[in-house]
C-alpha positions in Angstrom: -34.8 -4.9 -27.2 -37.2 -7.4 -28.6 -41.1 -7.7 -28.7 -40.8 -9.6 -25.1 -39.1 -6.8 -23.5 -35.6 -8.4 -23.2 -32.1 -7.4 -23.9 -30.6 -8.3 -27.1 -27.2 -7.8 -25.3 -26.6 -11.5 -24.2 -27.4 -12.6 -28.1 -25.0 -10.5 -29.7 -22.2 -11.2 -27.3 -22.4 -14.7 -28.1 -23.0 -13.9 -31.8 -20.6 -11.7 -32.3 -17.8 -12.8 -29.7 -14.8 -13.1 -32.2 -15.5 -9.4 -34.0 -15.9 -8.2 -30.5 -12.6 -9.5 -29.3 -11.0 -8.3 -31.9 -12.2 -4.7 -32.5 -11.8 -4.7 -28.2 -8.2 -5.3 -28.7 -7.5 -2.8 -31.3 -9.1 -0.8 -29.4 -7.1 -0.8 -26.3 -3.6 -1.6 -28.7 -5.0 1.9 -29.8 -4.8 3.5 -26.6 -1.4 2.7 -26.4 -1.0 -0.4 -23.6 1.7 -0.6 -21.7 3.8 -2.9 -23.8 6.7 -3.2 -21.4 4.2 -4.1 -19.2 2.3 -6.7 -20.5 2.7 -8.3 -24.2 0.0 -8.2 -27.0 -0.5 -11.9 -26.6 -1.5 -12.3 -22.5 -3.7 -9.0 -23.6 -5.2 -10.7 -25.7 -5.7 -14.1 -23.4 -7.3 -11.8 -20.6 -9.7 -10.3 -23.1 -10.5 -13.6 -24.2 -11.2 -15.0 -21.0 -13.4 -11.7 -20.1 -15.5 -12.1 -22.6 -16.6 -15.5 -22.4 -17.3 -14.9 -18.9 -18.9 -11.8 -19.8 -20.9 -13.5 -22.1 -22.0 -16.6 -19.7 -22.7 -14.1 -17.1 -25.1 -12.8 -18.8 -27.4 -15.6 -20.4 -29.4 -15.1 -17.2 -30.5 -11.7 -17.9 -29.3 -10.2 -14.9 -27.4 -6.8 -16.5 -27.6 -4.9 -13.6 -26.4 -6.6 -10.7 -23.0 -7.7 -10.7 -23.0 -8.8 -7.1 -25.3 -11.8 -7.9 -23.7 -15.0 -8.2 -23.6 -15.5 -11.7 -21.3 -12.7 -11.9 -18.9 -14.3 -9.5 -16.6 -15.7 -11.5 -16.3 -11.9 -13.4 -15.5 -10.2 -10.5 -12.7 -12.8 -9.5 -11.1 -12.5 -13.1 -11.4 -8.1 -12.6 -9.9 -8.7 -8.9 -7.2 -10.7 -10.0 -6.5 -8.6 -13.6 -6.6 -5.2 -10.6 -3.9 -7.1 -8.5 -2.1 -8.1 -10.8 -1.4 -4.5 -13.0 -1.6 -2.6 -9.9 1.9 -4.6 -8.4 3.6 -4.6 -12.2 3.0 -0.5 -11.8 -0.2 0.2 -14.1 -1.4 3.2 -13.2 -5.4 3.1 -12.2 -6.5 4.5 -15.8 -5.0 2.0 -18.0 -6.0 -0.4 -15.6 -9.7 0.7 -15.6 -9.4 1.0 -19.8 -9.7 -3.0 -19.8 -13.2 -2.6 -19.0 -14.4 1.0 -20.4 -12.4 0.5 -23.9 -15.0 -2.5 -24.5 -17.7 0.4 -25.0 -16.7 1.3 -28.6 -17.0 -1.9 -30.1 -20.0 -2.9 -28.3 -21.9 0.4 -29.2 -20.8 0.1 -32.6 -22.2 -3.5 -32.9 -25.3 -2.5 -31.3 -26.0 0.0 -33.8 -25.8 -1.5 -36.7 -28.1 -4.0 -34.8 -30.8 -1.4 -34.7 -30.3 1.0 -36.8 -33.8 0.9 -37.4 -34.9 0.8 -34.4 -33.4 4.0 -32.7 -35.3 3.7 -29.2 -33.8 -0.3 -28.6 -30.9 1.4 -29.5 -31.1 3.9 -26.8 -32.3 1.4 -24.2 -29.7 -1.5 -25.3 -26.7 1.1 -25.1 -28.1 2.2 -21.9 -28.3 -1.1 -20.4 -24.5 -1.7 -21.8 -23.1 1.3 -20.5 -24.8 0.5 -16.6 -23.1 -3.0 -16.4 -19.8 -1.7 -17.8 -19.6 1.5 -15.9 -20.3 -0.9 -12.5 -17.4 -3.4 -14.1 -15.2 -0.6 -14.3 -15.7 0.8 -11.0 -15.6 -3.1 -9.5 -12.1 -3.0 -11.2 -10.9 0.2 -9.8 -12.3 -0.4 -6.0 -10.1 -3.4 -6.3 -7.1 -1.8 -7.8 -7.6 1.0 -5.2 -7.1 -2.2 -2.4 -4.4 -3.4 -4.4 -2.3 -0.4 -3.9 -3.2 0.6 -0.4 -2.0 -2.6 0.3 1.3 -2.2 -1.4 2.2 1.3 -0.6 1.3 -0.2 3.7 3.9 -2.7 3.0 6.1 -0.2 1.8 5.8 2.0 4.8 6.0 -0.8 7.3 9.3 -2.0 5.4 10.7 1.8 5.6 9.8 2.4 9.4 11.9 -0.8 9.8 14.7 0.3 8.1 14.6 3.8 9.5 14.9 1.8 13.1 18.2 0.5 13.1 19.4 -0.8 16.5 23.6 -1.0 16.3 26.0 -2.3 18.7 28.5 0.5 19.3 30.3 -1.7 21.9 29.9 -5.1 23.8 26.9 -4.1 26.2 26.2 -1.1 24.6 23.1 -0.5 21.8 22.2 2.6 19.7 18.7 3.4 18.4 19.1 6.3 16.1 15.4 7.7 15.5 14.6 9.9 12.4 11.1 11.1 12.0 8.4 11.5 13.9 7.3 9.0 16.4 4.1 7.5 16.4 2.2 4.4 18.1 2.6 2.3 14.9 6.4 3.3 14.9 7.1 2.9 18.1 5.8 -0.4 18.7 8.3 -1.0 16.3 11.3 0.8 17.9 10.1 -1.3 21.0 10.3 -4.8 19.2 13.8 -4.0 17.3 15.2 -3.1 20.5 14.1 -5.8 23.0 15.4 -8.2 20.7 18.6 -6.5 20.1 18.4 -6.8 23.6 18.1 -10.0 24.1 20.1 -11.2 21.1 23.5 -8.8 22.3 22.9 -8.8 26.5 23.3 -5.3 26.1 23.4 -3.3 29.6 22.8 0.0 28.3 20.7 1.0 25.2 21.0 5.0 23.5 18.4 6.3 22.0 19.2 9.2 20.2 16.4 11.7 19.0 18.8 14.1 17.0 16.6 13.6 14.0 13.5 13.8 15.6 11.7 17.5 14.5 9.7 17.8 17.2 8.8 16.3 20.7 5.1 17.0 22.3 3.6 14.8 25.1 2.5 12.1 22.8 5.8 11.6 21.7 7.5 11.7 24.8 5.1 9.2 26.1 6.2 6.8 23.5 9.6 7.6 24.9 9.2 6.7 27.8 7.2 3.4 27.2 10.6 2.1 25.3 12.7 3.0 28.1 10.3 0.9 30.5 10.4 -2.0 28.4 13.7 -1.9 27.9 14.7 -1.6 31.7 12.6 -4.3 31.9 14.8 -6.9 29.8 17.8 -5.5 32.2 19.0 -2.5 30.1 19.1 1.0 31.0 18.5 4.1 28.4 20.3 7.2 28.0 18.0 9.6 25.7 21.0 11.8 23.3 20.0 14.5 21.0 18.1 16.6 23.5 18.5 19.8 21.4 17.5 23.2 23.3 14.4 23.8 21.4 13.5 20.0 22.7 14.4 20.9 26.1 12.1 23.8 26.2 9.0 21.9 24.5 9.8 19.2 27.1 9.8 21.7 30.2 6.5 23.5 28.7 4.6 20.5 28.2 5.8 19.5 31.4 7.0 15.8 30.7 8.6 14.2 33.8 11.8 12.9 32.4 14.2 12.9 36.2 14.4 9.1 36.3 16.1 8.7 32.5 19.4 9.7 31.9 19.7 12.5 29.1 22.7 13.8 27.2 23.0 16.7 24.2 24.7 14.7 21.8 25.1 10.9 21.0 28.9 11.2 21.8 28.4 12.0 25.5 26.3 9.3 25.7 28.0 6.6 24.0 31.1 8.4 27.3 28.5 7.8 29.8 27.6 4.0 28.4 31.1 3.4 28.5 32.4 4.4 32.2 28.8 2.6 32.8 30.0 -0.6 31.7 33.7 0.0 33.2 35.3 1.1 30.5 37.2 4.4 30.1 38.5 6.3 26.9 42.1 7.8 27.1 44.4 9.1 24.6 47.6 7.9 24.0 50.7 10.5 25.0 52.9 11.6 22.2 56.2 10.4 22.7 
């Protein structure tokens, strides 16, 4: 530091700002970057861009809070690099390496800045290594987000493709449930089949549980919520797949299931639907 007591830091970032962005980016070309990822030349943009708002942020002499508002524009440039790599598929080291591979070159400017000096040395790489450890953590929180967000999405799209509704006949509707049912899911199952509903005029809906593992009251209640709301867009529910182990759990647990129609497997129930609807299977006679 000098006589006055202040950093040098902000001085040799805007001294040294080329030999910084280019030791930075060997640095991290050393580390092996994801190259089908991102090419040499954005790389080199986004560090280029960092640092000059690294450096600007700085010129005030705040170096330990990066939540004032001179560091805004930082953290906006960290959030959006975090979004960014975290949808392409970086993983949340190399994504954190933008920031903490900017150590090496820093530290090895700041000693030959005070090499004679070896306790400005200590404080100044101190002082370096407290704003780029919270810059790297800022970057991670946000990559964190990033993917929580994605892998949400994800699981919203998959419990909508695990609840297919599909017409088996004119009036009738099959809800094939795999996996265990939860509030999330079966608000869901709920939507999908009202509309099916709706769209189709279907008379009867099946919902068949055969790949359900288990059944335990909360389960059952989510059941049975379905089955209201569908009765209540003019449909009735048969409930197939009522394996024997389910049919003990439900009796144990004591579920009240006598006002829904239930059948062991989804082909007695799709026979039911049908002489429900007036139709009737028959096989033809051999001549």
């Amino acid at each position: 530091m000098s006589l006055n007591g202040k950093s040098q830091i902000p001085e040799i970032l805007k001294n040294y700002q080329s030999e910084l962005l280019s030791n930075w980016l060997q640095e991290q070309l050393g580390a092996g970057i994801r190259s089908d990822l991102i090419k040499e030349t954005q790389l080199r943009e986004e560090c280029k861009e960092f640092l000059g708002l690294l450096t600007q942020a700085v010129q005030s002499g705040n170096l330990t809070n990066i939540q004032a508002s001179e560091w805004r524009e930082v953290r906006e440039m960290l959030a959006s690099i975090s979004r960014i790599r975290g949808q392409k598929g970086f993983t949340p080291t190399e994504t954190a390496t933008f920031i903490f591979s900017f150590k090496q070159p820093l530290f090895a400017r700041l000693r030959q800045e005070f090499a004679q000096d070896s306790t400005a040395l200590i404080e100044e790489t101190w002082l370096a290594t407290t704003v780029l450890d919270k810059l790297g953590l800022w970057t991670t929180e946000n990559y964190q987000k990033v993917r929580e967000q994605v892998i949400i999405r994800q699981q919203e799209e998959l419990m909508e493709l695990s609840t297919p509704v599909v017409k088996l006949w004119d009036g009738i509707l099959a809800l094939p449930i795999i996996g265990t049912l939860d509030s999330a899911r079966t608000q869901i199952v709920m939507e999908s089949l009202l509309q099916r509903i709706v769209e189709t005029g279907a008379e009867v809906a099946i919902i068949d549980i055969t790949g359900v593992p288990t059944v335990d009251t909360l389960t059952a209640q989510h059941l049975l919520k379905t089955i209201t709301a569908a009765r209540l867009m003019g449909a009735d529910c048969i409930i197939s797949g009522i394996r024997p182990q389910i049919a003990q759990t439900i009796v144990y647990l004591g579920v009240d299931l006598q006002d829904v129609v239930t059948k062991a497997s989804l082909a007695d129930a799709f026979a039911l639907a049908l002489k429900r609807t007036g139709l009737t299977i028959t096989r033809p006679q051999n001549r």
